[in-house]
N, C-alpha and C positions, 0 to 999 in steps of 0.2 A: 412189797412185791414190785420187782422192775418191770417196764413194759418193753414188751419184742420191739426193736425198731422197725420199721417199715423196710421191707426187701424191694432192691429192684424189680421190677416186672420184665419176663421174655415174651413178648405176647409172638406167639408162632403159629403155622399154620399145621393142625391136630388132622385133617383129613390128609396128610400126606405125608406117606410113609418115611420120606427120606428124610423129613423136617423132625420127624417124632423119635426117629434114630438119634439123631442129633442132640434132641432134647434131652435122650436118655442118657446118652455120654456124657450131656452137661452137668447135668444131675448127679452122676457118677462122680464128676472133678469138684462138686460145690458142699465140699466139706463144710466150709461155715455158714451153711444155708443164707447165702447172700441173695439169691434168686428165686424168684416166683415164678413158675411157668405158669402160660394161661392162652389157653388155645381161642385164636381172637375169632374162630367160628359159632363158639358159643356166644350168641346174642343175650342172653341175660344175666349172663357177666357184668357185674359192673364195672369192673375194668376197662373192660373192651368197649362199656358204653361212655366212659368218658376218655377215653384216648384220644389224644388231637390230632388224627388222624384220619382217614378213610380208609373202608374196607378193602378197596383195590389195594392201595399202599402196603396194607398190610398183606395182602398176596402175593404183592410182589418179593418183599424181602422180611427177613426175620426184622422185630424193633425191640428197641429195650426202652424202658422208660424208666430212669432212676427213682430214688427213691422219694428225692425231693417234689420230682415231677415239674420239673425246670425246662426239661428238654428232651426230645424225642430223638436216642440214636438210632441208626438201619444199616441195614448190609456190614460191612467192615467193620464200620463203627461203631457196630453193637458188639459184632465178635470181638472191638481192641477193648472197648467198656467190660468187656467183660472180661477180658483177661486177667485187667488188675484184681478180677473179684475171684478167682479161682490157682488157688498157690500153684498146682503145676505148671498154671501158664505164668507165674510172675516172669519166668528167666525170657521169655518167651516176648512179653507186652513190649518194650523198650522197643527192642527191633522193628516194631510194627508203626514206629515211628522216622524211621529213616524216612531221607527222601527218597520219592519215586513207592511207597512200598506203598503206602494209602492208594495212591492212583490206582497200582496194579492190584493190589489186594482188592477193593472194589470191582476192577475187572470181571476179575476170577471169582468174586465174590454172584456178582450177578449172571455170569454166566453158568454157574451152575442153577442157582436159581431160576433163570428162565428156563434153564434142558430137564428139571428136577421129576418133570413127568414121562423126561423118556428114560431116567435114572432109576424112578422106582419100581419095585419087583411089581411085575405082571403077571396077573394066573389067567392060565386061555386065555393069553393074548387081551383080556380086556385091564386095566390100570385102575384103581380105584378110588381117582380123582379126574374130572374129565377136564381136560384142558380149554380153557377161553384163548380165543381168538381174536385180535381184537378189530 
């Protein structure tokens, strides 16, 4: 009997709607189950209890953590990491190495992430993650 290899880990944020959209698309494109979601809200995760990270950090932006567990990508550079792991985006990843495209990708990356609470659906007006201030 072979053993599974160990899958990268998405540790994402599961209380919020736009991020769990995301996740499900990801899930959709990761035909060769290269990825592990893991919503780094839940505290008895062991995952999420050894990530070398903080919990802010991880509010801030999506992270991946390969499978070696060598190094912590976030923002862009989870989504270029994980490009290479999901064939539709192969044609896709190279590009994402020009120059200038990290810079901005990053941008755009965290800009959505910090608006992500005025992005997601609201019912009566109230949102169902409440925004920190800081």
């Amino acid at each position: 009997m072979t053993e599974t290899p160990p899958q990268h880990v998405v540790l994402f944020d599961g209380d919020c709607p736009l991020c769990r959209k995301s996740v499900s698309w990801l899930k959709r494109l990761d035909w060769r189950h290269a990825l592990a979601f893991v919503n780094f809200r839940n505290d008895g995760d062991p995952i999420v209890q050894q990530a070398p990270t903080t919990k802010e950090r991880l509010a801030e932006e999506m992270h991946v953590w390969p499978a070696r567990r060598n190094r912590l990508y976030h923002g862009f550079g989870a989504f270029r990491f994980m490009a290479w792991r999901l064939p539709l985006l192969w044609p896709l990843a190279p590009f994402l190495y020009l120059p200038g495209v990290p810079w901005l990708g990053q941008k755009i990356y965290l800009g959505i992430a910090r608006n992500r609470f005025h992005l997601v659906p609201c019912q009566d007006g109230v949102c169902t993650i409440q925004q920190k201030r800081p």
